[in-house]
N, C-alpha and C positions, 0 to 999 in steps of 0.2 A: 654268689661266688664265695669258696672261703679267702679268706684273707687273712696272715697270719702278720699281726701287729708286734713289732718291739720297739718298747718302749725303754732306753740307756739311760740310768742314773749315773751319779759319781763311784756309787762302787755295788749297783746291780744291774741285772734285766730283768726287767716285767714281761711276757711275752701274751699274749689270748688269740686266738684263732677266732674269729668272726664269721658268721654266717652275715653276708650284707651285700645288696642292691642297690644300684644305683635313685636315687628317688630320697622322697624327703624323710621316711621315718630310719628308726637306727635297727642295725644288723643284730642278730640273735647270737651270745657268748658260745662258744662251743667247747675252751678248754681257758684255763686260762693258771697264769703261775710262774715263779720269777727263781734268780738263781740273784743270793745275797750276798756279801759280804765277801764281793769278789777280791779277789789278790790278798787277804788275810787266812787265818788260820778259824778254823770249825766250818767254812763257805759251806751255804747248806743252796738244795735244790728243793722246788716245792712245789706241789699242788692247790690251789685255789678251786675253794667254791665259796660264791659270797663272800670273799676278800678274807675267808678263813681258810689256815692250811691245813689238807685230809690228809696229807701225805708230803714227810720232810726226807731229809738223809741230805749225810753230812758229803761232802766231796771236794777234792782241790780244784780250785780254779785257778788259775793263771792271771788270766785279764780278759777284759769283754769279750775280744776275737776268742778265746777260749768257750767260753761262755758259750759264743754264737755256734760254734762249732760242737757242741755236747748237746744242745739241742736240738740242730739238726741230725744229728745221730740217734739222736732221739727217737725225733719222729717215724727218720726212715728206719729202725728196728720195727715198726708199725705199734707204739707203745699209745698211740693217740687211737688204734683202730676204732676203739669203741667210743671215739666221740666221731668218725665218720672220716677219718686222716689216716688213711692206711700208710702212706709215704709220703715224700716232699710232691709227687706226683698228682696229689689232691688237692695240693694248694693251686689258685688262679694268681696270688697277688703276695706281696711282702711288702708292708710299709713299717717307715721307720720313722722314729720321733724323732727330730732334730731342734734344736733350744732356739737355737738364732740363725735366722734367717738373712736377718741385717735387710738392707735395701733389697736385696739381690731374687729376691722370689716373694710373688704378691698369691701364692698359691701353691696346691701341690705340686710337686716336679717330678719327673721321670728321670728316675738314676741314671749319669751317665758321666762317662771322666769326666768331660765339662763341668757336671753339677758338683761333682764330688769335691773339684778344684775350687767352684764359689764355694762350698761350705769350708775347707782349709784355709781360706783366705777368711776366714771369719773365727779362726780358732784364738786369734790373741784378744777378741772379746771377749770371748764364753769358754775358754778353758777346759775348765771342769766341766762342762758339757759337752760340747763340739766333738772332743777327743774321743770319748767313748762312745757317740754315735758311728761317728767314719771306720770306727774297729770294728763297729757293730755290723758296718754297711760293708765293710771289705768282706769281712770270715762271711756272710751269706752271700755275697759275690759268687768266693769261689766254691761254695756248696750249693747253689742251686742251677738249675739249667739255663739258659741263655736267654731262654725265649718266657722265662719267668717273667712279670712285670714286676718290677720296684719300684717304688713311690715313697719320696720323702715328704713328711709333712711337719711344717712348724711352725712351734709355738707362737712366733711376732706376727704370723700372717693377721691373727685376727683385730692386732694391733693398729694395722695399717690404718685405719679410717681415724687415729685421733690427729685433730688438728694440730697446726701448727706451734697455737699458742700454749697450748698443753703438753707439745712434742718438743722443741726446741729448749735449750737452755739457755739462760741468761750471759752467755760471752759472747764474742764477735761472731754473727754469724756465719760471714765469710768463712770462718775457722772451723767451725763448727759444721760447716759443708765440705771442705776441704777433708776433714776426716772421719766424715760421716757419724757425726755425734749427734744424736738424738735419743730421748724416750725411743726405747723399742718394744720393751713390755714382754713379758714370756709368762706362760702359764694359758697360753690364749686358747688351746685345744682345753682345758678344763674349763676355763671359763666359756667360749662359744656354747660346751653342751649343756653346762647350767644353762644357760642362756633359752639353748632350742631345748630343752627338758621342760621347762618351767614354761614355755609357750605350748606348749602340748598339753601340759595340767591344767595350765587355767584358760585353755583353749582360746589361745591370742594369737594374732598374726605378729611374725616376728618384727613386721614392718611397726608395729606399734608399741612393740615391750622397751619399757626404760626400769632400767633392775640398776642397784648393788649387787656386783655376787663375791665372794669373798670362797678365797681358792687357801687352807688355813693346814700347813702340816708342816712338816722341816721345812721346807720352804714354802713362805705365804704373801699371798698378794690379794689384793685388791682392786676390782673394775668399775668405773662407771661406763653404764650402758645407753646410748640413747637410741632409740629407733630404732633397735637390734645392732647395733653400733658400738664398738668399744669406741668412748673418746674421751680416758683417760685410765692411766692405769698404774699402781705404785712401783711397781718395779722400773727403772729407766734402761740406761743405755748398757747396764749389766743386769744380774737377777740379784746385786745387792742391794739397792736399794729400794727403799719403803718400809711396809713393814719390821718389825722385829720378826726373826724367826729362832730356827733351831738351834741352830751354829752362827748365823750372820747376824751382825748387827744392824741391817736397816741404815733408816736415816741416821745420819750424824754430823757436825760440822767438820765439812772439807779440811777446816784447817789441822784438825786432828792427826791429820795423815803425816803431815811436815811435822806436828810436834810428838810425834811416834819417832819419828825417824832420827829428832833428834836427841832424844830422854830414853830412848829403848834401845841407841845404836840399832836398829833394824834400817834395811833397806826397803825400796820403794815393792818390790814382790813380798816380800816376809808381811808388810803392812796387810799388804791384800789378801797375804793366806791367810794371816792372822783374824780379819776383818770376816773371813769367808766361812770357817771353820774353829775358830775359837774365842765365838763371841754369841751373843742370842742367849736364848735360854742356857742353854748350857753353861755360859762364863758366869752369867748373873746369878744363878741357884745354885749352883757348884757341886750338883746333884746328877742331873738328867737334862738332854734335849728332849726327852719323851714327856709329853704331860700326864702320861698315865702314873710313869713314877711322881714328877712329881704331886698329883694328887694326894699321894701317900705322904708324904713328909709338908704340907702347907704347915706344920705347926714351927716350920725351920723361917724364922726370917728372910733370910736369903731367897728362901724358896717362895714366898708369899711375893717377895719383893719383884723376881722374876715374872711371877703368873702376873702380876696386877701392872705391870710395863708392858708385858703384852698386851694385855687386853685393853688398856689405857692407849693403846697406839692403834690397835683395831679401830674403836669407836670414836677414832678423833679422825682417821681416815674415811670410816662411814658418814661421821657427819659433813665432811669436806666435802664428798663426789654427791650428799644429797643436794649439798648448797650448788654443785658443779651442774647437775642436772634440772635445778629445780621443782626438783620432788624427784618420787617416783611411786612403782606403783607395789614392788618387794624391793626385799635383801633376801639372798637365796645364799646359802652357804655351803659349801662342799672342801672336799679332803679330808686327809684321816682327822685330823683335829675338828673341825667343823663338823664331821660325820658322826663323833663317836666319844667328842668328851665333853655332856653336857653340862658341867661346872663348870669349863671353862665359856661356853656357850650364855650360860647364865652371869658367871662374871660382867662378858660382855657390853649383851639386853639390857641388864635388870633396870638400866635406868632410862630404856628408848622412849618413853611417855611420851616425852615431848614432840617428837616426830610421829605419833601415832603408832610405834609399834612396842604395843603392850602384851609383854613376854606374858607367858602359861607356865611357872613353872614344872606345876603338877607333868604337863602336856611336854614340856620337857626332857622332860627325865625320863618319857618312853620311848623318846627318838634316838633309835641308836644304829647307827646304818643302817638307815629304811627310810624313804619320803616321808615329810610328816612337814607339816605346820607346828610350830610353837610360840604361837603369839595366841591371843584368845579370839574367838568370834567377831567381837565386833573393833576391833583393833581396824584401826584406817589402813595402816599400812602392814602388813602381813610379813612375814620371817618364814621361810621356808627352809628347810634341810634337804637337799639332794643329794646323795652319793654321787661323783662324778664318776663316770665310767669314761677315761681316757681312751681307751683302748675301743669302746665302740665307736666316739667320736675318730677314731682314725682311721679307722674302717670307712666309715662313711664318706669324711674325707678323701681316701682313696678310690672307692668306688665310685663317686661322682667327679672326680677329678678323670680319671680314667673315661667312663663316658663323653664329658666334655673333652677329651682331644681325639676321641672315636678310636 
């Protein structure tokens, strides 16, 4: 069946049409390509192959439901023909990336006011996410036919299996039930397909893979996996926390936030935008959230200062989930940073010795969005690089989701 996946950022769509089947391997990309920098000025639309664009131009956008609505218009001009999409009529299936799922869905869902309403009752967690999924889910609402199937799929689903002592936070937990505060974990549709990618290469039954996989771009996370099991994961009960990333600061001490509020005159939201968007890479190099700039300027303090917090936070969380899991058998890495900036890769590595996984620099530095190992031969524990493909993992997840409700 094809299946045409969106995938809503803070200020884009990702979208790929899938060719996929219900059953255990992943669906074949048929088109795929995103509309950026929506609600600002240059907003470009794009063509992807291999996560490069063949084909840009510049266009206003509005907001997502705008967004949703140009590419459905898209389509049905039959601008897709030549990948086998003459109109929205070719489509069997539209699934949609949703961030937080909260308690409320242990699996893919089938779109319906009901579901639409758990997912808005979940917007004063995830914000920046939530919202421009539902605009995403409305404007294809009212552009596709009835009898379409939608399926939402989300990110915390994969989360569901960490325990309690890993999931709960240390205040009353009466309280803490009362307002459904937990680790929820997001990023779990990237990490699940490292997960089943990596059991496919090293032809493992999923029942047996205990992996690190590390999900590494504007926003980064971190999983431990046991048994093919997320049960643990850095992000918690929002996507700020854990790692350092782009714009967000990660871990930091709580009380930060009260002496924000008191030394900066900000209020308890300003904190949080503050926190979400003008902090991470970005605050600390004074440069770029992008590491490819700042590759170019490492001879800037600042900027050296940034790269090496990151990565210093990376490997303090790798060593954590290996001590969490008791070993394991990889560290598999995916997202654009993971994928595609092996100095910060090497950063890293370079000193995993001690846990058996002894980087290749050489081997390295030729992985550059494409599978590859970069640890050496006989390295105990192995470092894998996988490009995550979101967008098939949602596919899949739709198309077996679909099957199992018949």
């Amino acid at each position: 069946m094809n299946i045409l996946t969106l995938n809503a950022g803070s200020n884009s769509l990702k979208f790929e049409i899938v060719a996929a089947e219900p059953g255990d391997g992943f669906g074949a990309s048929l088109l795929t390509g995103a509309y950026d920098n929506i609600g600002k000025e240059h907003a470009t639309f794009s063509l992807l192959e291999n996560k490069e664009a063949f084909h840009t131009e510049e266009t206003e956008i509005r907001d997502h439901g705008h967004a949703t609505e140009l590419l459905f218009d898209w389509i049905e001009r039959g601008n897709a023909a030549d990948r086998r999409i003459r109109n929205l009529r070719d489509l069997e299936c539209i699934a949609h990336r949703v961030v937080h799922g909260g308690d409320s869905f242990d699996g893919p869902a089938r779109i319906t006011e009901e579901v639409i309403h758990r997912i808005e009752a979940l917007e004063e967690i995830a914000p920046l996410h939530n919202r421009s999924a539902l605009e995403v889910i409305r404007a294809a609402q009212a552009k596709v036919p009835s009898d379409l199937p939608t399926i939402a799929v989300f990110d915390t689903v994969f989360h569901r299996s960490i325990p309690d002592e890993a999931a709960f936070y240390p205040i009353p937990i009466d309280l803490a039930r009362r307002h459904k505060i937990r680790r929820y974990g997001f990023h779990g549709i990237s990490h699940r397909y490292l997960m089943l990618r990596y059991s496919e290469i090293a032809n493992r039954s999923v029942q047996h893979v205990d992996l690190v996989t590390l999900h590494l771009e504007g926003g980064s996370s971190a999983t431990a996996i046991r048994r093919g099991q997320s049960i643990d994961t850095s992000m918690g009960f929002t996507p700020l926390e854990g790692l350092m990333m782009g714009t967000r600061s990660g871990d930091i001490d709580p009380a930060l936030v009260a002496y924000l509020i008191r030394k900066e005159n900000m209020d308890a939201k300003s904190v949080e935008e503050f926190l979400n968007k003008k902090c991470g890479l970005l605050a600390v190099s004074k440069v770029s959230a992008d590491t490819r700039e700042l590759e170019k300027r490492l001879s800037d303090k600042s900027v050296e200062l940034a790269v090496s917090m990151f990565c210093y936070r990376v490997r303090k969380y790798v060593g954590a989930y290996l001590a969490a899991l008791g070993g394991a058998e990889a560290i598999v890495v995916g997202g654009g940073i993971g994928e595609n900036t092996p100095f910060m890769r090497e950063r890293i590595f370079r000193e995993f010795d001690w846990c058996g996984a002894i980087l290749d620099s050489a081997q390295n530095r030729t992985i550059i969005d494409r599978e590859g190992k970069i640890t050496t031969p006989e390295s105990p524990l192995p470092i894998w690089v996988i490009p995550t493909q979101e967008g098939l993992m949602m596919a899949k997840e739709a198309a077996d989701g679909m099957a199992q409700s018949g």
